[in-house]
N, C-alpha and C positions, 0 to 999 in steps of 0.2 A: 503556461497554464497546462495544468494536468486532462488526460482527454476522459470523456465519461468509460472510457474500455476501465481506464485507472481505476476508477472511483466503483465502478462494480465490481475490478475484482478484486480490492482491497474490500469491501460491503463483503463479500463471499466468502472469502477468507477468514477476515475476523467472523465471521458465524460459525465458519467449522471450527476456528481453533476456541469454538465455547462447547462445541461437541466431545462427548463424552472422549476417552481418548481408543482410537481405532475404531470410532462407529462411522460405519459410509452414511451421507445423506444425499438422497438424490438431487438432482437436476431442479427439478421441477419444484422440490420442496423451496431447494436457494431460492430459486426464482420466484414463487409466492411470497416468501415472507420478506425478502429483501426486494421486493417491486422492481424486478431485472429481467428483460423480456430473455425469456427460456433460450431462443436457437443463438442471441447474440451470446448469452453466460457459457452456452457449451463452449462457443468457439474460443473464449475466455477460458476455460478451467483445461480446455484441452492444452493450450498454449501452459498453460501455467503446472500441467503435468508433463509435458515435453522437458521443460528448466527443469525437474525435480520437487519443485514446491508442495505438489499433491500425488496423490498414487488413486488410482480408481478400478473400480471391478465391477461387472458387467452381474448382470440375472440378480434374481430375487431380493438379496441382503445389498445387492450394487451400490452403485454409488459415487462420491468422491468423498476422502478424506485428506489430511495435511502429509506428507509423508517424513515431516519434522516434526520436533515438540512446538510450538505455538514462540518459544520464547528466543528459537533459531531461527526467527522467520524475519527478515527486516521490509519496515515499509518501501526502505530505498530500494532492496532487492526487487518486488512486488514490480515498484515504480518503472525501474529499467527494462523487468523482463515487457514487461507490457507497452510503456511508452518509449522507452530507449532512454539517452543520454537524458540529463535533468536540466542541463545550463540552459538557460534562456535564446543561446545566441551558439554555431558548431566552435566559434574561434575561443569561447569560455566554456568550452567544454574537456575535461578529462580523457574520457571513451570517446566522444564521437570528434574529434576536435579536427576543424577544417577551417584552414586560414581563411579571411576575408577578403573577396574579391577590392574590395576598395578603400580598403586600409591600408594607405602610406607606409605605418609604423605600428606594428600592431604591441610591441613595448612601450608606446607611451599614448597608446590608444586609451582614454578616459571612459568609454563605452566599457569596453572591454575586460576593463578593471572593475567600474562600480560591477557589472556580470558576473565576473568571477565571485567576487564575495555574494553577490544575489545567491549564486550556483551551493558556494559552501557553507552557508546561511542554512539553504534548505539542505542541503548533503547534512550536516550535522544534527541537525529533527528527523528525517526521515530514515537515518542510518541508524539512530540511537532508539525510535521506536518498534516495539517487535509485535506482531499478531500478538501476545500472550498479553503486551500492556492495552491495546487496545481493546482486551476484549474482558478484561476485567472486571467486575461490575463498579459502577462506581461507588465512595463511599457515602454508608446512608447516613444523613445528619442523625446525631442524638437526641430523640424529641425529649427525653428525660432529664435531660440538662438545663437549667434555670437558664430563662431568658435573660439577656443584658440586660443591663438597669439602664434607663434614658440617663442621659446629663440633664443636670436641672439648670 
């Protein structure tokens, strides 16, 4: 399970990459509109300007902004810099990968396995979506368009 650090700073992120492109938006603004308690989001954007992911500037015009285009930005990246490895278990994990104390056989461990595909299941959605698709608006139905006819 992904932790709430995750899910606010992916919430934060997709907001600036709907920001004009190069405008800072403060702290405080994320934190209002996106319901993300202010001192935890700092400690959030700082971490995620540390990776590269954002660039921030201090006084009047300050702020944070993405320091990528929105569409070089992956949620897995997001994911890791904040929560670390994604696999469910360290012995199905790529990056963090630490055998299992009590696993006999860790090749014909059936945990193991079903985890690995859990792990590249989510690695291939979270790797393939970027801030720029998230933040897209959705499309709006055509109200102009003739409603289906019922079957009789």
């Amino acid at each position: 399970m992904l932790t709430q650090k995750a899910k606010y700073g992916l919430k934060a992120l997709v907001m600036l990459a709907q920001q004009d492109t190069g405008e800072f938006t403060l702290v405080a603004e994320i934190a209002q509109r996106q319901k993300i308690p202010r001192k935890y989001l700092e400690l959030i954007l700082l971490e995620l300007r540390k990776q590269g992911i954002l660039h921030s500037q201090r006084g009047k015009n300050g702020g944070f902004r993405l320091a990528r285009p929105p569409a070089e930005v992956t949620f897995g990246q997001v994911i890791r810099v904040l929560d670390g490895p994604i696999a469910p278990f360290p012995c199905a994990s790529l990056t963090g990968y630490r055998k299992c104390e009590d696993c006999a056989d860790e090749q014909v461990c059936a945990v193991r396995k079903a985890m690995r595909q859990v792990r590249d299941a989510m690695a291939e959605i979270i790797d393939s979506t970027t801030l720029a698709d998230a933040a897209a608006p959705a499309l709006v139905r055509d109200v102009t368009a003739e409603p289906a006819q019922a079957a009789v």
